[in-house]
C-alpha positions in Angstrom: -8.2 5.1 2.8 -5.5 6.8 4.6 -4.5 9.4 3.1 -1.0 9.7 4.8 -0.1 6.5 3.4 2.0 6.3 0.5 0.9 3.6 -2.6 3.6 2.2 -4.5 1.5 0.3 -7.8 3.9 -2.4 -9.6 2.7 -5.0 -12.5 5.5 -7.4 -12.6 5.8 -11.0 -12.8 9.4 -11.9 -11.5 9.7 -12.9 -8.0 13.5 -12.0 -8.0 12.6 -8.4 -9.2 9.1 -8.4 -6.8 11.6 -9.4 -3.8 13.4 -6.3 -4.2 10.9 -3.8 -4.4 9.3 -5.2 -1.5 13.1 -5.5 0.1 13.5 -1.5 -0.8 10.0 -0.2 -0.1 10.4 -2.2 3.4 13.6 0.1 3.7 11.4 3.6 3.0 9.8 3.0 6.7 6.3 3.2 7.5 4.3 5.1 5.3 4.3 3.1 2.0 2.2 0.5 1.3 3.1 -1.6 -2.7 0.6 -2.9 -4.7 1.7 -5.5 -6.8 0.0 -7.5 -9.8 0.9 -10.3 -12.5 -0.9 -9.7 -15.2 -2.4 -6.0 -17.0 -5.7 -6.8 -16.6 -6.2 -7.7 -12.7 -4.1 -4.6 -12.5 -6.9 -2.5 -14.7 -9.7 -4.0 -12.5 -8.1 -2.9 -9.1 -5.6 -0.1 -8.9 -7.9 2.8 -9.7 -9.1 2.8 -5.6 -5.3 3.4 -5.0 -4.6 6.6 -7.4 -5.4 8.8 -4.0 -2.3 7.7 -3.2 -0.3 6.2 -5.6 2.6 8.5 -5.8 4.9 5.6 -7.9 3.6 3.5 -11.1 6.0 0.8 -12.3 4.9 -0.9 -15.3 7.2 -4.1 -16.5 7.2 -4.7 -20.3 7.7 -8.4 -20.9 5.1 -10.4 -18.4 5.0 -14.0 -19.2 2.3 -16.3 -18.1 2.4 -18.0 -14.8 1.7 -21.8 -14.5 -2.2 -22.9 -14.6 -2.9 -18.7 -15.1 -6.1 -18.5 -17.3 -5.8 -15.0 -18.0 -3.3 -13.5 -20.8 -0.9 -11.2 -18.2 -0.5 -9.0 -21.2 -0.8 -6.8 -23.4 0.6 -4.8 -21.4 0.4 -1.4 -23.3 -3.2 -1.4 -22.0 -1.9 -0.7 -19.1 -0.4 2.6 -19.9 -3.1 3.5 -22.3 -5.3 2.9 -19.0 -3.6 5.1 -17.2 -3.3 7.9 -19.9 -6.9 7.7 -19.9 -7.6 7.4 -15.8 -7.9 10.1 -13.4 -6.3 11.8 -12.2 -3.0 10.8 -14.7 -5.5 12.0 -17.5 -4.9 15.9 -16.3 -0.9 15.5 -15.9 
């Protein structure tokens, strides 16, 4: 992974609110690159190969379901209590 690039890690499930993080991290310039999921636990499974270079988490608190999705998107205080528990956020 490059290490000069800049991770961005969002669980949200609005495409209004996703549009604008991806319309204001576009307007950082090069450098950052955002992760986004829909649900907690796709977010579990993946993000911990970006903590290198995460230097943002933004964690929404009300995901709903999206049509035909066959896993629950929340809850989603697993996803803080993930990261309390993940390095390197464990040390902070």
């Amino acid at each position: 992974m490059n290490n000069s690039v800049k991770t961005i890690l969002i669980l949200e499930d609005n495409d209004e609110r996703i549009a604008a993080f991806q319309k204001t991290v576009a307007a950082l310039g090069e450098g950052f690159e955002l992760k986004i999921w829909r649900d907690a636990p796709s977010m579990m499974a993946e993000c911990e190969r970006f903590f290198p270079t995460t230097v943002l988490i933004s964690l929404d608190h009300d995901l709903n379901p999206m049509p035909g999705a066959t896993v629950d998107p929340a809850p989603v205080w697993m996803s803080p209590g993930f990261l309390a528990t993940s390095w390197p956020f464990a040390r902070l």
